[in-house]
DOBAKOL-50468 format. One record per residue: residue number from 1; residue in three letters; x negated, y, z of N, C-alpha, C in turn. Coordinates in nm, 2 decimals. Each point is the difference from the previous one (the first is absolute). Last residue first. Layout:
R  pos  code    n.px    n.py    n.pz   ca.px   ca.py   ca.pz    c.px    c.py    c.pz
R  NUM   ALA       X       Y       Z       X       Y       Z       X       Y       Z
...
This chain:
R  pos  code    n.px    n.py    n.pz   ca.px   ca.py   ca.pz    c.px    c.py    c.pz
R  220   UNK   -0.59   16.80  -23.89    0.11   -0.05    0.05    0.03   -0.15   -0.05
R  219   UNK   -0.33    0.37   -0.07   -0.04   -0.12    0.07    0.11   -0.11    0.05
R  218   UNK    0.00    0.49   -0.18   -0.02   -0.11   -0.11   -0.08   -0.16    0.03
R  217   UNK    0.23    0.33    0.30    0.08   -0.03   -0.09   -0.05   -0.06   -0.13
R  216   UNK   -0.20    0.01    0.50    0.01    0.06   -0.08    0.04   -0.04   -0.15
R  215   UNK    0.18   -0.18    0.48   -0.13   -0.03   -0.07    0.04    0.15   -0.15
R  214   UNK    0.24   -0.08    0.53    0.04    0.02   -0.13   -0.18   -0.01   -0.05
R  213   UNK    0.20   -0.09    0.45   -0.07   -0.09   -0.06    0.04    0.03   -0.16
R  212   UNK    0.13    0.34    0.30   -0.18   -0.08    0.04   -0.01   -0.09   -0.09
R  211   UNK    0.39    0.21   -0.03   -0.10    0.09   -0.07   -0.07   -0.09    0.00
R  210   UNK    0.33   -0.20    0.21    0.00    0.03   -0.11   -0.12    0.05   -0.11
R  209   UNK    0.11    0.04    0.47   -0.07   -0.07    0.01   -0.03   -0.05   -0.14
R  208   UNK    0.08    0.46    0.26    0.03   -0.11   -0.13   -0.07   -0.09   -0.03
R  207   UNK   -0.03    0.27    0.41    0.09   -0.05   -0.01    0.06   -0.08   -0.15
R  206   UNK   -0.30    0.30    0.11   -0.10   -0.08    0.08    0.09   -0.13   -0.01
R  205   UNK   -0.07    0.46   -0.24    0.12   -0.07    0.06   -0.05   -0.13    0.00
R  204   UNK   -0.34    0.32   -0.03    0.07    0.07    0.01    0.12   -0.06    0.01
R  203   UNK   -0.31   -0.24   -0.16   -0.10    0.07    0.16    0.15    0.09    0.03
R  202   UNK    0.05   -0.22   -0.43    0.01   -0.08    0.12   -0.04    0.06    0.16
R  201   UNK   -0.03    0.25   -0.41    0.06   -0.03    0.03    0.08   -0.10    0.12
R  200   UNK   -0.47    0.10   -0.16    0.07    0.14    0.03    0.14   -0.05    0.10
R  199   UNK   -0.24   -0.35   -0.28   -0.05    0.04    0.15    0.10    0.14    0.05
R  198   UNK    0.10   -0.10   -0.45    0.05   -0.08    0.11   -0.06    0.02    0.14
R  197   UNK   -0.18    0.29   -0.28    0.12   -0.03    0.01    0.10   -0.05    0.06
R  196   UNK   -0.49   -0.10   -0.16    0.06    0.13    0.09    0.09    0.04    0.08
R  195   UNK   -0.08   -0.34   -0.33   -0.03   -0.02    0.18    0.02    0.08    0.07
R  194   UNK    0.12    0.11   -0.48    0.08   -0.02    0.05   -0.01   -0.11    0.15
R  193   UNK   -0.37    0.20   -0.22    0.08    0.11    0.07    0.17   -0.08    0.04
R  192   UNK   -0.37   -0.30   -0.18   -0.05    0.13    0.10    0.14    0.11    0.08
R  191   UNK    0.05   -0.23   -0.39    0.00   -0.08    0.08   -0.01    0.04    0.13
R  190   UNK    0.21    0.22   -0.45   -0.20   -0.01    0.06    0.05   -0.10    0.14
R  189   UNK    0.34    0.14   -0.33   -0.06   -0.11   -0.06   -0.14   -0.05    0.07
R  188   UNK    0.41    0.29    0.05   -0.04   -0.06    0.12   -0.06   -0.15   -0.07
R  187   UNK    0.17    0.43   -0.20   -0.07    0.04    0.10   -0.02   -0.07    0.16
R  186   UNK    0.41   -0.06   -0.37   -0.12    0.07   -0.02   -0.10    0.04    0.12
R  185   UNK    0.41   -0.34   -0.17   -0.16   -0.04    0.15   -0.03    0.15    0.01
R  184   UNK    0.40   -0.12   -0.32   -0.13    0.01   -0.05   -0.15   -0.06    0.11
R  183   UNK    0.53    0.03   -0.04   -0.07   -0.02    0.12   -0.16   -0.06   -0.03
R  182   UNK    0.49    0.12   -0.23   -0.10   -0.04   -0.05   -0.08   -0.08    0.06
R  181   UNK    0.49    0.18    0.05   -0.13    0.01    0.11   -0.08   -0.14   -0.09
R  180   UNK    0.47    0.21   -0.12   -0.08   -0.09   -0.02   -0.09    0.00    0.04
R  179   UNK    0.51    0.14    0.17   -0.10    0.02   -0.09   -0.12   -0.05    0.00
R  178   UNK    0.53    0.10    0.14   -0.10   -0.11   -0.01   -0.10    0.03   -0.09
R  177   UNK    0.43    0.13    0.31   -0.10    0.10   -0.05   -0.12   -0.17   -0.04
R  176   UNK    0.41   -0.10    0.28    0.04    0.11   -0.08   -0.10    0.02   -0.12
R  175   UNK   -0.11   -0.21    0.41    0.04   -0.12   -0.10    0.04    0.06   -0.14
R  174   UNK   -0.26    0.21    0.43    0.10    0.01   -0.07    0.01   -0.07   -0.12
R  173   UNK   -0.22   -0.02    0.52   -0.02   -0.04   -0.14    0.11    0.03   -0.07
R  172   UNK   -0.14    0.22    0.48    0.11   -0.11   -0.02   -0.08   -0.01   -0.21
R  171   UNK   -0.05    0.17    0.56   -0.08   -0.02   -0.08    0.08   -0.05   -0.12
R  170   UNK    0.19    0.30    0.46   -0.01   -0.13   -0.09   -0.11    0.01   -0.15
R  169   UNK   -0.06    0.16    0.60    0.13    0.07   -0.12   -0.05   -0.11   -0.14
R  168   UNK   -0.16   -0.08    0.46    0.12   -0.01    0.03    0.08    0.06   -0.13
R  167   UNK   -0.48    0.18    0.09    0.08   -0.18    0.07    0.08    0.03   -0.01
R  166   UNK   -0.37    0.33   -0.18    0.18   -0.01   -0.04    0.06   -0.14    0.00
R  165   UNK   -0.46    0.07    0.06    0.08    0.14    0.05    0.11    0.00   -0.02
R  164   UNK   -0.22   -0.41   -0.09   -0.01    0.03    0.15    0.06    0.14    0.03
R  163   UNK    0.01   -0.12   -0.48    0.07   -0.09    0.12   -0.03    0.04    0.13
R  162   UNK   -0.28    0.20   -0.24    0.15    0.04   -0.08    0.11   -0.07    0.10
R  161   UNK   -0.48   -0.15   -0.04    0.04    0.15    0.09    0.15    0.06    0.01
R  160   UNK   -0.15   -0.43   -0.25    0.03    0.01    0.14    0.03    0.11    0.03
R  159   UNK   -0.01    0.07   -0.39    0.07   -0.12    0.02    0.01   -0.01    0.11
R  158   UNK   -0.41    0.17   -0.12    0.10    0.07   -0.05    0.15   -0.01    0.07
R  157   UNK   -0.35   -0.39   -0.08   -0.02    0.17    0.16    0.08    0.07   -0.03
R  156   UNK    0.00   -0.24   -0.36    0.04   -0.07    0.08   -0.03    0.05    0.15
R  155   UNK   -0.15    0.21   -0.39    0.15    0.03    0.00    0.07   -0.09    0.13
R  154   UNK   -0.45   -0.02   -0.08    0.00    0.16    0.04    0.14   -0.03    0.04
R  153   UNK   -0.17   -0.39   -0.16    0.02    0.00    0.11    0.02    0.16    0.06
R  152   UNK   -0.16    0.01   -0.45   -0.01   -0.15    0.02   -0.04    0.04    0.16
R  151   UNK   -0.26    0.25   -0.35    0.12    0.01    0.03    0.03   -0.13    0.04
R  150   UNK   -0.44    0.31    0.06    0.07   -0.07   -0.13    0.16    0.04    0.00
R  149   UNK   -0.16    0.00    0.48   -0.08    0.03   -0.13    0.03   -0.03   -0.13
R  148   UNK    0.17    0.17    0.58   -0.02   -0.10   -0.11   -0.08    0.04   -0.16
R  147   UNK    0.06    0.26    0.40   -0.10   -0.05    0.00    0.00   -0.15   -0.13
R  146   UNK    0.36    0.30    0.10   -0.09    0.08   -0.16   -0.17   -0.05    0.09
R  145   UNK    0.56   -0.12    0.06   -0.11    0.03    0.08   -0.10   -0.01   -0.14
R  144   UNK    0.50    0.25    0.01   -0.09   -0.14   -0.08   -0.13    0.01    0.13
R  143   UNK    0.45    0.30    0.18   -0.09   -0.02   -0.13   -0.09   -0.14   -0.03
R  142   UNK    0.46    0.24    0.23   -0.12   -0.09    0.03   -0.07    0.01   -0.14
R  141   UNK    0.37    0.30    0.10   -0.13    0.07    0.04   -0.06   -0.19    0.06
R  140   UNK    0.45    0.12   -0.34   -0.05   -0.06    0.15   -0.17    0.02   -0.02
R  139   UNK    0.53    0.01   -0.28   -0.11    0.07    0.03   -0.08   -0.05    0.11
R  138   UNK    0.30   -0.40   -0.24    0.03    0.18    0.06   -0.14    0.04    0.00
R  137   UNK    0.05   -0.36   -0.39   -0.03    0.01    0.16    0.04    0.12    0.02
R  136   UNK   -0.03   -0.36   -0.40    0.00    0.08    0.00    0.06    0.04    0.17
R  135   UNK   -0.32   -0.33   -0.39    0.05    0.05    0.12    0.12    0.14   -0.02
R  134   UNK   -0.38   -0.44   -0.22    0.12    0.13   -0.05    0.09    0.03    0.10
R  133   UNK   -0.36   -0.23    0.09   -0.05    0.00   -0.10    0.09    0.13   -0.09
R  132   UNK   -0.03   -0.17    0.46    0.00    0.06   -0.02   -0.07    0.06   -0.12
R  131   UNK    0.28   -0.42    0.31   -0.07    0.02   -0.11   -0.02    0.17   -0.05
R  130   UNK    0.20   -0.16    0.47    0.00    0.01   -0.16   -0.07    0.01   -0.06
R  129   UNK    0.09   -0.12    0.56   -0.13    0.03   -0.10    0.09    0.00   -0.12
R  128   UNK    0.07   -0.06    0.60    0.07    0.06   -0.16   -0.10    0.08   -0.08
R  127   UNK   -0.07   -0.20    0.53   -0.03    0.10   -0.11    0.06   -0.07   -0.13
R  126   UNK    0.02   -0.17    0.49    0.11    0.04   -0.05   -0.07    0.10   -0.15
R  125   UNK   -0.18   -0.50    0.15   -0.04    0.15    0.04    0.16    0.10   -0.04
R  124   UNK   -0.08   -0.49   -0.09   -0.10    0.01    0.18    0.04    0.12    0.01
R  123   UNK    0.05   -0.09   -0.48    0.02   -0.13    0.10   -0.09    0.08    0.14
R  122   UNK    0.21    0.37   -0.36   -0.14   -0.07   -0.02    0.04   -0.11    0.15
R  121   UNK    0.46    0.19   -0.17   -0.13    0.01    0.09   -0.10   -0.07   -0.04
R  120   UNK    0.34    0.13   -0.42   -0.01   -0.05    0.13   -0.10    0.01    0.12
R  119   UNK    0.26    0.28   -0.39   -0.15   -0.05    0.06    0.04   -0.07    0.10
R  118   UNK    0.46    0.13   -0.26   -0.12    0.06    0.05   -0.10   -0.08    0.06
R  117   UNK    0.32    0.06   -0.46   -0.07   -0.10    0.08   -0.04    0.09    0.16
R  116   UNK    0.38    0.09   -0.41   -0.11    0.08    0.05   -0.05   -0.11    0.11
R  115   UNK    0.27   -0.19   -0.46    0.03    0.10    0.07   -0.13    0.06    0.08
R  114   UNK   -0.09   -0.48   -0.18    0.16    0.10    0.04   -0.02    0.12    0.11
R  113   UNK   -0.32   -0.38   -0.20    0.02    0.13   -0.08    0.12    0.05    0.02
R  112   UNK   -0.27   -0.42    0.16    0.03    0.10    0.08    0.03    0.11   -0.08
R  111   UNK   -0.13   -0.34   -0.23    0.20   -0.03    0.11   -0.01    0.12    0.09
R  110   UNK   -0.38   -0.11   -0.31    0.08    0.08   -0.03    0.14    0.03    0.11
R  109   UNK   -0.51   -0.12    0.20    0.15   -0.06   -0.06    0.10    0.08   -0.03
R  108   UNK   -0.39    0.05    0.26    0.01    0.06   -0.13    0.09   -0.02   -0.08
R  107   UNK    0.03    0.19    0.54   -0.06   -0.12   -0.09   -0.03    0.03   -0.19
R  106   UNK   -0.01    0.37    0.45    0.06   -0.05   -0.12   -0.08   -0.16   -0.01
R  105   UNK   -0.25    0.35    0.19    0.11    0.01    0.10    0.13   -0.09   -0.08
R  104   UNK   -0.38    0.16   -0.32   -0.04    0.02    0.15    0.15   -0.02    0.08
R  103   UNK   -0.08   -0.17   -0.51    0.06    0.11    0.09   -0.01   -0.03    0.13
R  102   UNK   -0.13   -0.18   -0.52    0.00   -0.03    0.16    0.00    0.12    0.04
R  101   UNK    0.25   -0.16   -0.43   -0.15    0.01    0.03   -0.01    0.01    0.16
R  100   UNK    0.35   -0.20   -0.45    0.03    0.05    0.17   -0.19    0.02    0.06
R   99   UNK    0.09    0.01   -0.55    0.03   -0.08    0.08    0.01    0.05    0.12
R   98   UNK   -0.11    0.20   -0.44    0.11    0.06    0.09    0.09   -0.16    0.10
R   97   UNK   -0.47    0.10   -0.25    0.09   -0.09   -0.03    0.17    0.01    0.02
R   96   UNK   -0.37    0.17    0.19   -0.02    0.12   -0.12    0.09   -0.14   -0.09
R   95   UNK    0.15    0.02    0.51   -0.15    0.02   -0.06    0.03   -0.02   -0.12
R   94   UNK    0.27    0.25    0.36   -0.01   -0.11   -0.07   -0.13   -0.01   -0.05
R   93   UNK    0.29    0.30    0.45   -0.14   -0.05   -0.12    0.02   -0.12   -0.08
R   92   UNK    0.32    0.38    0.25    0.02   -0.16    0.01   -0.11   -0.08   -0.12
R   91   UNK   -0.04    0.50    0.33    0.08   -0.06   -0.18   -0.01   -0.13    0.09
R   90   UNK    0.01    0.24    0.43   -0.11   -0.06   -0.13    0.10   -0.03   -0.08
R   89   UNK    0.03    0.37    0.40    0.08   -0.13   -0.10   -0.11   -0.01   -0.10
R   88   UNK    0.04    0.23    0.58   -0.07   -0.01   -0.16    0.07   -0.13   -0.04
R   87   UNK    0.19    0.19    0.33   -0.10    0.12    0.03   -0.10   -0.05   -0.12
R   86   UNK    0.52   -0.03    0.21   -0.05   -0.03   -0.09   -0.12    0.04   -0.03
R   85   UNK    0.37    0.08    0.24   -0.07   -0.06    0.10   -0.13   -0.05   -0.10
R   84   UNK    0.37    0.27   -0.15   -0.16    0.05    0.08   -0.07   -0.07    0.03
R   83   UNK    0.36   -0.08   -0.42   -0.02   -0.09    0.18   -0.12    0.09    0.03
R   82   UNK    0.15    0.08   -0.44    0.13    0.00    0.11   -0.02   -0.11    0.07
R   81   UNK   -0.32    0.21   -0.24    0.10    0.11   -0.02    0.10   -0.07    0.08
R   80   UNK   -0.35   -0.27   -0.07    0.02    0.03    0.12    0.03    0.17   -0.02
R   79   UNK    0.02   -0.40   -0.31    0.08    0.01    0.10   -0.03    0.11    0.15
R   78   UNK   -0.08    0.09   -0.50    0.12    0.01    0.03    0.02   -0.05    0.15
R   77   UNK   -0.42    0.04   -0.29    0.04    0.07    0.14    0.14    0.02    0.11
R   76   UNK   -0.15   -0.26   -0.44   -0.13   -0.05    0.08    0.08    0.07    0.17
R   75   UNK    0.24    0.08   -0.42    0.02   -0.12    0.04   -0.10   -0.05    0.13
R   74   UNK   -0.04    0.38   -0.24    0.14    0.01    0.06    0.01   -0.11    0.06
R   73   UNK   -0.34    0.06   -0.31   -0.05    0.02    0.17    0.12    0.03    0.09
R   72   UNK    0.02   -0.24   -0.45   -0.08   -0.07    0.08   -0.04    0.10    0.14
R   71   UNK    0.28    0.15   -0.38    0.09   -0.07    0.07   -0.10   -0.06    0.16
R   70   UNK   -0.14   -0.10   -0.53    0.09    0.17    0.06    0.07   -0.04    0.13
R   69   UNK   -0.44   -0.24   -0.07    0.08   -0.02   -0.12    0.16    0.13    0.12
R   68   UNK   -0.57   -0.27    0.00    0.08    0.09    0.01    0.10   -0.02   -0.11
R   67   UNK   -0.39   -0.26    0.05    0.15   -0.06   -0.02    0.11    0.12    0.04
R   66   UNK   -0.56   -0.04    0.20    0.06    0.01   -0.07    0.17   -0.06   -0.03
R   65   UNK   -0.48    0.12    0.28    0.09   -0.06    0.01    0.13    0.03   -0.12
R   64   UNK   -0.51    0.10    0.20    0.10   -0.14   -0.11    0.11   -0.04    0.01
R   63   UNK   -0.24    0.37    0.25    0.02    0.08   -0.10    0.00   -0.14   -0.13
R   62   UNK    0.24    0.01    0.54   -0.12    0.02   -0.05   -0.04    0.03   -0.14
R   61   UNK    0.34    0.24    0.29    0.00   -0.11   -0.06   -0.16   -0.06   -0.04
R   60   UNK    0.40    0.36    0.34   -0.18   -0.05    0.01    0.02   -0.14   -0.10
R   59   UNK    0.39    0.45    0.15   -0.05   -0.17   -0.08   -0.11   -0.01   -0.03
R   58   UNK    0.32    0.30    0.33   -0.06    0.00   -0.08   -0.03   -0.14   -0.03
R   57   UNK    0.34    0.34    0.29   -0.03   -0.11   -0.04   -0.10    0.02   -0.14
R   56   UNK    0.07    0.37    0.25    0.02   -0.05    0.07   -0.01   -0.21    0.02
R   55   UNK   -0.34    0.39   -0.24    0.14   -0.06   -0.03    0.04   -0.06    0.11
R   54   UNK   -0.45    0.18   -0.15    0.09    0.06    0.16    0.17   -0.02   -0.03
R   53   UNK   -0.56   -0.09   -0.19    0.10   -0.07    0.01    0.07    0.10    0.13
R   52   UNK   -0.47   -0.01   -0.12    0.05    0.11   -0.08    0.18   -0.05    0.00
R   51   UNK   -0.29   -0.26    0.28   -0.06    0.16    0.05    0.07    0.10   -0.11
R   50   UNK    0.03   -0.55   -0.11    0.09    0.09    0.12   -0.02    0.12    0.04
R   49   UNK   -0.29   -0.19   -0.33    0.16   -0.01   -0.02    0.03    0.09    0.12
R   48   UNK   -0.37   -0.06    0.08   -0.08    0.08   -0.09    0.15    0.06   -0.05
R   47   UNK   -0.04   -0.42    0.25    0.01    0.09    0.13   -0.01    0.13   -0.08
R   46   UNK   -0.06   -0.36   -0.29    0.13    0.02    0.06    0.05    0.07    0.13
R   45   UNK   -0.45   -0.05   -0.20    0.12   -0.01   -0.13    0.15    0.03    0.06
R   44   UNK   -0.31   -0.16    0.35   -0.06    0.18   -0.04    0.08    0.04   -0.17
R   43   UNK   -0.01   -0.46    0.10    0.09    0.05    0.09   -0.02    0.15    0.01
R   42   UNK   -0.19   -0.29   -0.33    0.15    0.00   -0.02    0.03    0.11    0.16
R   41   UNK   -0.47    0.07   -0.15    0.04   -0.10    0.06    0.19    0.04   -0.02
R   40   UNK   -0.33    0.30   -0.32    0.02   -0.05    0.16    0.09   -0.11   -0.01
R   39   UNK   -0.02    0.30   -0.41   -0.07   -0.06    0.00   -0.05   -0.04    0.14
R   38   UNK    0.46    0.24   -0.17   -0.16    0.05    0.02   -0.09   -0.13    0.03
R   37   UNK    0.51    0.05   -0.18   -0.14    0.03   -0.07   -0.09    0.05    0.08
R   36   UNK    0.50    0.00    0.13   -0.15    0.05    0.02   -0.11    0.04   -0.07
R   35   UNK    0.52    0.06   -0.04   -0.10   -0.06   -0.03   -0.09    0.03    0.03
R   34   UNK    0.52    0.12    0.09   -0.08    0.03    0.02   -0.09   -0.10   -0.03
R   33   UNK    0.49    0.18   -0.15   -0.11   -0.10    0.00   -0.17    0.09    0.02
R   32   UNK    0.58    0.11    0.07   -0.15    0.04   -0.02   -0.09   -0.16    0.02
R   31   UNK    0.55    0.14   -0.09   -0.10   -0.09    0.02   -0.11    0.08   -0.03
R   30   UNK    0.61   -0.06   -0.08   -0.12    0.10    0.06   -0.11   -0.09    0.05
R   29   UNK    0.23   -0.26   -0.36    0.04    0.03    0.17   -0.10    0.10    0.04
R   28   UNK    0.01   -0.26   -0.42    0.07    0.13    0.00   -0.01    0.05    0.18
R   27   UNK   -0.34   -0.41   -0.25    0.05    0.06    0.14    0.05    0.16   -0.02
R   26   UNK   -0.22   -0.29   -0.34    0.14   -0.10    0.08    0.05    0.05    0.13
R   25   UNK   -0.37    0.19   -0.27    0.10   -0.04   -0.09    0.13   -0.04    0.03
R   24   UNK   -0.42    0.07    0.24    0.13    0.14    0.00    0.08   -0.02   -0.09
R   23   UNK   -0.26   -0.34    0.13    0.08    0.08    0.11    0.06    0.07   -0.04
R   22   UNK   -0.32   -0.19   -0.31    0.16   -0.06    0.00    0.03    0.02    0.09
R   21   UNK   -0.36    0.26   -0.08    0.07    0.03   -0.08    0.10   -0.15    0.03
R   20   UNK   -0.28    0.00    0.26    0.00    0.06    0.01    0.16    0.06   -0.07
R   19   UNK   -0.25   -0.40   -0.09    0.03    0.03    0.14    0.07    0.10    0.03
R   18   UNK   -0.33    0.04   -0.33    0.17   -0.10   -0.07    0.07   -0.02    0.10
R   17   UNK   -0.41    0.29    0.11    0.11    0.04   -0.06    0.10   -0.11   -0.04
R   16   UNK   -0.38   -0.11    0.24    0.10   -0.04    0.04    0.13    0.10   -0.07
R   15   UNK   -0.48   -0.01   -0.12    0.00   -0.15    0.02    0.15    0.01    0.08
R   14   UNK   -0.16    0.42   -0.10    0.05   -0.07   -0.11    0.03   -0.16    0.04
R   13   UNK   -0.18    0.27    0.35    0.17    0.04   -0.02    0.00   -0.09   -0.15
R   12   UNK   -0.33   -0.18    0.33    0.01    0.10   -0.06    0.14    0.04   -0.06
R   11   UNK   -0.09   -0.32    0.43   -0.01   -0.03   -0.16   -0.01    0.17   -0.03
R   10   UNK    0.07   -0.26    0.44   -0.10    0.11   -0.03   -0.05   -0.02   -0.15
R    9   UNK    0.51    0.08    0.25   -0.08   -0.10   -0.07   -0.19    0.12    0.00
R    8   UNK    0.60    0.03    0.21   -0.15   -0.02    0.07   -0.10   -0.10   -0.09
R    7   UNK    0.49    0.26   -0.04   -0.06   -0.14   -0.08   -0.20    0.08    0.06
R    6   UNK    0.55    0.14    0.14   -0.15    0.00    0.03   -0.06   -0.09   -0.09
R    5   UNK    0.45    0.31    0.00    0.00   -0.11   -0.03   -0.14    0.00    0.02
R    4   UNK    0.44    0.31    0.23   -0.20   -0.05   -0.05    0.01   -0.13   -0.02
R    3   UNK    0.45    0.28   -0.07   -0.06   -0.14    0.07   -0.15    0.00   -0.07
R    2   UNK    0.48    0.36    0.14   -0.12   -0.03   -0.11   -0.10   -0.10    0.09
R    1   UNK    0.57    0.17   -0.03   -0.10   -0.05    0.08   -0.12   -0.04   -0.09
């Protein structure tokens, strides 16, 4: 079985060969890697991923994330080789400290480190969110919304869409697979665009109440 691996970046190829070169170092497992490199909004980066992608399971990572090590995409995909109901698994992110980092649908607290987690309900709503920093998901015709800009909230639209088409099958954090999510920001230093953004966002789930009163991350 062969596994697209996506790294949606709009960095130039040298700025992410060491990236690059420790995938294939650490990944014996049949594998195509696909990289964008093109210079557009994260989400046109990753709708750019998916159009050359036709694995049945595939892996969308962002391009900081680091701590690969043999074994890591066996471990990422293993649970939903044996649960269908299984429709995306997030690594288990740490930060560059290899402390517990924040995970969409997850607490942070080491204690939660047993075994396969799954997402809990966002409060009020039945949608299921993961972190989609290091991913890995069945095949599926939703795509990124590519009114977003920069980057920042594409993935979290993402997320919903995903949930709403696939209610009822499991979102789940794998405690298994742990790797380091940098979580650089890239391409949400302009202010402007990450109003954008959020405006975008909010107009479109009307329902996070969350999002609304989010302040831009260097305002925080």
């Amino acid at each position: 079985m062969k596994f697209d691996i996506l790294i949606p970046t709009y960095k130039p190829l040298e700025k992410v060969q060491k990236l690059i070169d420790e995938i294939e170092y650490y990944t014996p497992e049949k594998h195509r890697l696909i990289v964008s490199c093109q210079p557009l909004p994260a989400s046109k980066n990753r709708n750019y991923c998916l159009s050359y992608a036709d694995s049945e399971i595939m892996v969308m990572m962002d391009d900081d994330i680091i701590n690969f090590y043999p074994g890591w995409l066996t471990n990422l995909i293993y649970p939903m080789m044996n649960d269908k109901n299984i429709i995306i698994t997030s690594a288990r992110l740490l930060d560059k400290n290899k402390n517990a980092n924040n995970n969409m649908g997850m607490v942070k607290d080491k204690t939660d480190y047993a075994e396969i987690r799954e997402a809990y309900n966002i409060d009020g709503v039945s949608y299921k969110r993961v972190t989609p920093a290091a991913i890995a998901f069945r095949k599926t015709d939703i795509k990124f919304d590519e009114v977003f800009l920069g980057s920042g909230y594409e993935d979290t639209a993402w997320m919903n869409d995903m949930s709403k088409e696939y209610n009822g099958m499991k979102f789940v954090v794998n405690n298994c697979c742990q790797l380091i999510h940098i979580n650089n920001r890239s391409g949400q230093d302009d202010e402007k665009i990450w109003q954008h953004n959020h405006d975008h966002y909010c107009k479109k789930y009307e329902w996070d109440e969350v999002a609304k009163n989010q302040k831009w991350w260097k305002k925080r």
